[in-house]
Backbone as numpy.savetxt, mean C-alpha at the origin, in Angstrom:
# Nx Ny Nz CAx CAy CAz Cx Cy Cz
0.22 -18.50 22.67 -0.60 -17.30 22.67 0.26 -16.03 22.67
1.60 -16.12 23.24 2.09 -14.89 23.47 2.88 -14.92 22.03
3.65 -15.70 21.47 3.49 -15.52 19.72 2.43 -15.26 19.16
1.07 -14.96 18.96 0.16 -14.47 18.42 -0.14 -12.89 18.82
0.12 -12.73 20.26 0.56 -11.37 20.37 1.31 -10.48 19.70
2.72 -11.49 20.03 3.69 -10.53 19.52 3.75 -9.89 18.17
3.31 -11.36 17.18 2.91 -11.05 15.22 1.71 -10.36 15.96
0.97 -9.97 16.30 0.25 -9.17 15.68 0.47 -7.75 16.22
1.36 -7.56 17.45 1.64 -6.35 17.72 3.00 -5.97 16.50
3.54 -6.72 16.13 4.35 -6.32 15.38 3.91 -5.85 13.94
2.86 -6.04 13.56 2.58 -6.02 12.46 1.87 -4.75 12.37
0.87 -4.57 13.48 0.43 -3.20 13.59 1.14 -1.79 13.65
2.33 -2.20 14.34 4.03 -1.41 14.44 4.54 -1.46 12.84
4.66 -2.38 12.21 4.72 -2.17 11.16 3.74 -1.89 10.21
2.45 -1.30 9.72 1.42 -1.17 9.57 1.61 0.76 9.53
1.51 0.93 10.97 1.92 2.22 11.30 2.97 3.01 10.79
3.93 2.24 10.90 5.44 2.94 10.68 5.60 3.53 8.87
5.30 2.35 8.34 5.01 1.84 7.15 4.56 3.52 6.55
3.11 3.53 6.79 2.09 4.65 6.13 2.81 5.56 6.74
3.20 5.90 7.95 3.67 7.45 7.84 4.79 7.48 7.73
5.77 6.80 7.37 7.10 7.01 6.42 6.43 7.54 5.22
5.40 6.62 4.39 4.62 6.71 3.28 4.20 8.48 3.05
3.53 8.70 3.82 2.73 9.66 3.69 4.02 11.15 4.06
4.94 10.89 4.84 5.76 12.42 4.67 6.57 11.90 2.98
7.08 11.04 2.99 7.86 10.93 1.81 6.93 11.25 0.13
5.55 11.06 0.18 5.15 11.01 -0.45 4.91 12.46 -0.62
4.45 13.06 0.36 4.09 14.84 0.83 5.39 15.66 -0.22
6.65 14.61 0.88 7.70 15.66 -0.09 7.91 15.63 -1.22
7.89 14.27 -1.86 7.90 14.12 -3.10 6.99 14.93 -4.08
5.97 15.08 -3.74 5.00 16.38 -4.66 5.31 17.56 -4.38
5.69 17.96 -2.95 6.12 19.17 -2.84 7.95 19.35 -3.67
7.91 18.76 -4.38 9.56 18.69 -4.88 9.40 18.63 -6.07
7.78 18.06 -6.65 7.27 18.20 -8.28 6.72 19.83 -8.08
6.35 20.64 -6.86 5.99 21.52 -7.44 4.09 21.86 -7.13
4.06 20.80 -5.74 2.71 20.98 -5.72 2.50 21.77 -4.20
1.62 22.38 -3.88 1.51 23.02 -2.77 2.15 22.20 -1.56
1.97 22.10 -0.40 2.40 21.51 0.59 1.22 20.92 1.52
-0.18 21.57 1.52 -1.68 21.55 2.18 -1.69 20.20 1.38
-1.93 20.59 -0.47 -2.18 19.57 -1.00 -1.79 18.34 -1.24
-0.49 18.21 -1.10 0.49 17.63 -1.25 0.04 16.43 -0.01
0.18 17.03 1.25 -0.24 16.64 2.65 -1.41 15.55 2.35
-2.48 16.10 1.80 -4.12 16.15 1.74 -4.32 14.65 0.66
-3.11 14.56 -0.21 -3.05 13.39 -1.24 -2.55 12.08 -0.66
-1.46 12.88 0.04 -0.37 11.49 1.15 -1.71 11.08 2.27
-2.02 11.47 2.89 -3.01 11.07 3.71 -4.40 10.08 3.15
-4.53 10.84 2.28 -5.72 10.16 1.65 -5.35 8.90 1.12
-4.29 8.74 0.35 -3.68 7.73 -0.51 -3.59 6.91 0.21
-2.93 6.80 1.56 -2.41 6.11 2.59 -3.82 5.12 3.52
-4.97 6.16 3.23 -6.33 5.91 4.30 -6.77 4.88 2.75
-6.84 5.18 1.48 -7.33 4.43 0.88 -6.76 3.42 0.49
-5.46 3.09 0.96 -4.66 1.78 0.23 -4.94 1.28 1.77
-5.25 1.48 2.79 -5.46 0.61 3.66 -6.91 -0.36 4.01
-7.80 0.61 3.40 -8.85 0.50 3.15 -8.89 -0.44 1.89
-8.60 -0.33 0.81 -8.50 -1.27 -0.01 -7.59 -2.41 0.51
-7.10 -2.08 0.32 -6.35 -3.38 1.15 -6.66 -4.27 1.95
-7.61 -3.85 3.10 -8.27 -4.98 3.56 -9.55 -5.02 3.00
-10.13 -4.54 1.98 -11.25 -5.31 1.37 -10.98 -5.94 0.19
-9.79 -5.62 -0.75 -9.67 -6.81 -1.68 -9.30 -7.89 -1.06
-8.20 -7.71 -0.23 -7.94 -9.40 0.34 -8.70 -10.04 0.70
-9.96 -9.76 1.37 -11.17 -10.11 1.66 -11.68 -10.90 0.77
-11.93 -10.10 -0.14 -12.50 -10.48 -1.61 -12.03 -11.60 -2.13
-10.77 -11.26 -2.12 -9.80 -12.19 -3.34 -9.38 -13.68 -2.15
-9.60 -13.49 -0.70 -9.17 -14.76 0.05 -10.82 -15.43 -0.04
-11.63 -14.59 -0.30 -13.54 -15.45 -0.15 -13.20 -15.84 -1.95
-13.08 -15.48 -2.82 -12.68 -16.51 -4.22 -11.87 -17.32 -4.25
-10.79 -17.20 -3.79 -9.59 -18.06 -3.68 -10.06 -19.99 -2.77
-11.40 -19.19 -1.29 -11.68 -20.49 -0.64 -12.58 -21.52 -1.68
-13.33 -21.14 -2.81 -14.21 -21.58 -3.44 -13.66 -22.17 -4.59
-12.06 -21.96 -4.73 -11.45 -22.69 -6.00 -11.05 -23.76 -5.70
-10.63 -24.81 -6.61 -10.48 -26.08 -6.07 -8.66 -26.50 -5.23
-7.99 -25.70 -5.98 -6.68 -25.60 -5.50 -6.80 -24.25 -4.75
-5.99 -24.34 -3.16 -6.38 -23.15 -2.34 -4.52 -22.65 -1.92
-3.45 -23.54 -3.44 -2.30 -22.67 -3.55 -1.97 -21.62 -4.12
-1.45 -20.62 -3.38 -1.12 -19.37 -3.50 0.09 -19.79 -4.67
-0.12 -19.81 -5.93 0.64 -19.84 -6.95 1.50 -18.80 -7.61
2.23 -18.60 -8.26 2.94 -17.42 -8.52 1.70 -16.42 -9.66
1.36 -17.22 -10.53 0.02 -16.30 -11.13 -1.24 -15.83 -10.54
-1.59 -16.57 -9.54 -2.63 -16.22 -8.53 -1.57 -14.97 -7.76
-0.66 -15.08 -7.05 -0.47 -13.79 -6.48 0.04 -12.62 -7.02
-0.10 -12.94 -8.49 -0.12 -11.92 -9.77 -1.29 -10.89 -9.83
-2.03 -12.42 -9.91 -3.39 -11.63 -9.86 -3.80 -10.77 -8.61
-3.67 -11.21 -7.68 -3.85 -10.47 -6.65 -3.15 -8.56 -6.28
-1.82 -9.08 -6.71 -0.87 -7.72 -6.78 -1.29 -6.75 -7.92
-2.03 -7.54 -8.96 -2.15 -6.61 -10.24 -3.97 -6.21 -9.67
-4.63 -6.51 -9.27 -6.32 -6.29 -8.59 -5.98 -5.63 -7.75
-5.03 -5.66 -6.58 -4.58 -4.50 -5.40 -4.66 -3.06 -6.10
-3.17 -3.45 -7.11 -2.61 -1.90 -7.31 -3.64 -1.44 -8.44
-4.46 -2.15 -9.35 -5.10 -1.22 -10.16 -6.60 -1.12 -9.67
-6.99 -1.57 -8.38 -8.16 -0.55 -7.76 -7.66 0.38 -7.16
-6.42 0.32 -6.79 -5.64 1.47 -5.95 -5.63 3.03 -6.95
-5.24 2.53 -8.23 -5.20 3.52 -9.43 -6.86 4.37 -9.29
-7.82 3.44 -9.25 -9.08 3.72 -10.11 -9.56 4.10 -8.99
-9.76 4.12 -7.71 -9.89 5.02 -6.12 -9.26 6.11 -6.12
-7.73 5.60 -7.11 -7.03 7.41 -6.20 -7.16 8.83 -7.39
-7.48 7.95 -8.26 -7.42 9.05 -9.39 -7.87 10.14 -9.34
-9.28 9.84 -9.22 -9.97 11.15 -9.36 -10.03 12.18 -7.90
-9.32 11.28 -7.05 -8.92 12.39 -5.25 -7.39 12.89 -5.69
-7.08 12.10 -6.60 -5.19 13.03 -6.89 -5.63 14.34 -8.24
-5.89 14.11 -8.72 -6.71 14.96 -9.85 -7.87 16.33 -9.24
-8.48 16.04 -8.56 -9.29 16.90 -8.06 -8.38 17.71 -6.83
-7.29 16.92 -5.86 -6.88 17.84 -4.95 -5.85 18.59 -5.56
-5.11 18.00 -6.09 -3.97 18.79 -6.96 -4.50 19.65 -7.98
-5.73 19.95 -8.48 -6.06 20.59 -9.72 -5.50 20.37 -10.59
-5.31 18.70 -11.35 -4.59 18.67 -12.47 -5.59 17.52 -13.52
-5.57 17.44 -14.18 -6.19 16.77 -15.57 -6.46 15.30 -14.88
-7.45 14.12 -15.16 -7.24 12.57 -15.13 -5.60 11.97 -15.56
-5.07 12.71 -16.83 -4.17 12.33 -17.69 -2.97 12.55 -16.42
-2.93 13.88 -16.49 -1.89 14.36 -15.38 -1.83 13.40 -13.98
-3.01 13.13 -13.42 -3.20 12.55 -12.41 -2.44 11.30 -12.26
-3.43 10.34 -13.61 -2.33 9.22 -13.88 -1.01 9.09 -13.66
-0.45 9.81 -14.58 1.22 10.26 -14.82 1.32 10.20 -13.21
1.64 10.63 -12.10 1.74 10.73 -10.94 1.36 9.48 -10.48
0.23 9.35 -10.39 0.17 7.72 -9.87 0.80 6.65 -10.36
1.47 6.95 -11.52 2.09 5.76 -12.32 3.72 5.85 -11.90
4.04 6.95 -11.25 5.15 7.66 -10.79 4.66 7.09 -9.54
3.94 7.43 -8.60 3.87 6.70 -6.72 3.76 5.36 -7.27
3.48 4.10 -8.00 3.34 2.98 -8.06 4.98 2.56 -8.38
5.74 3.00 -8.41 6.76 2.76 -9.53 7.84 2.89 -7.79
7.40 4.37 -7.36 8.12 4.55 -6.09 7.82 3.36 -5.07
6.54 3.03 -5.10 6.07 2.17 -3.75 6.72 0.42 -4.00
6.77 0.37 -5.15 7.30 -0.95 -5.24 8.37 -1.27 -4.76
9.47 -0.03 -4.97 11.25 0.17 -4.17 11.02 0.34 -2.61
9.82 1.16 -2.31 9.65 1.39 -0.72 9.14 0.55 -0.09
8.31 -0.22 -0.68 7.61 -1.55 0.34 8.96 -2.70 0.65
9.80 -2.74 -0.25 10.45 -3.47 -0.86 12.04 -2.99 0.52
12.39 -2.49 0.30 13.28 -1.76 1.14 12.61 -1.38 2.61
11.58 -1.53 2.80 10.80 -0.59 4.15 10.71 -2.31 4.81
10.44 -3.33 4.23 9.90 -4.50 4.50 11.42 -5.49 4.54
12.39 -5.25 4.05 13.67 -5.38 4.46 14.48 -4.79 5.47
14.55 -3.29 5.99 14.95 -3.11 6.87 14.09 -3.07 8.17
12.60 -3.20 7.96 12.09 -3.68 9.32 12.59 -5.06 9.86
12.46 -6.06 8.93 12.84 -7.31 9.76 14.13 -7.28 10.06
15.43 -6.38 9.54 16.43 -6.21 10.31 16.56 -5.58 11.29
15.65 -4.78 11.64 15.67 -4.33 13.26 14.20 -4.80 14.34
13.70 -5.43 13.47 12.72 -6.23 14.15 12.23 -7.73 13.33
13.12 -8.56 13.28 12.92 -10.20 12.42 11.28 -10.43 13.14
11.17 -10.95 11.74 9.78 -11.98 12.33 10.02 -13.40 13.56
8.66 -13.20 14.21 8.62 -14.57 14.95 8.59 -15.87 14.19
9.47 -16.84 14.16 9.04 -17.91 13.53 8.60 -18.99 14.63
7.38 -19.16 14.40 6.69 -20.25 15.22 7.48 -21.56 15.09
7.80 -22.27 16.32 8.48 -23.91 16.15 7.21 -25.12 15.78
6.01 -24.24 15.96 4.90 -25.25 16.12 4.70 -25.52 14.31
């Protein structure tokens, strides 16, 4: 029980840490293209509330289809699918809140989101490597 604690306090620690690394880096990063700093703020926040939000309702989704298939292995094309259904409801949620807060075109908007998708892949990637070096996962003996 106290391994079920710990993963899940750790995960929430990482969860946390995660989005607001996310959300100043992301802030600065527009404020460094040239976008206000309110707005800038107002996109990182939002982006951050809606990839979490998506996030736990596609998995939802995609783990209630996944129980109803006959093979219930997480295959390398199944978690294709999954990564490619994540990030392009992520696109089609954030668009029109990056477009409308920034005052810039759908087109423009894109361009930017196709630019944060491109960034987040190096940052999850690196953020999810140096957490478990200063905090390794529990590996259960059971």
């Amino acid at each position: 029980m106290e391994d079920l604690v710990s993963q899940a306090f750790r995960r929430i620690v990482y969860v946390i840490s995660y989005e607001l690394i996310a959300v100043a880096l992301t802030t600065l990063g527009l404020v460094v293209l040239g976008f206000r700093g309110g707005s800038s703020g107002i996109v990182a926040v939002a982006a951050s509330t809606v990839a979490v939000v998506w996030n736990y309702v596609w998995t939802t989704l995609f783990e209630a289809w996944e129980r109803r298939q006959d093979s219930q292995t997480r295959t390398l094309p199944r978690r294709m699918v999954h990564a490619l259904g994540f990030e392009g409801g992520l696109v089609v949620l954030l668009l029109p809140i990056v477009a409308a807060t920034l005052r810039v075109s759908l087109v423009h908007a894109f361009s930017l989101e196709v630019g944060l998708l491109a960034f987040f892949l190096v940052y999850t990637f690196v953020f999810a490597w140096l957490f478990d070096r200063l905090w390794p996962p529990i590996i259960s003996s059971t």
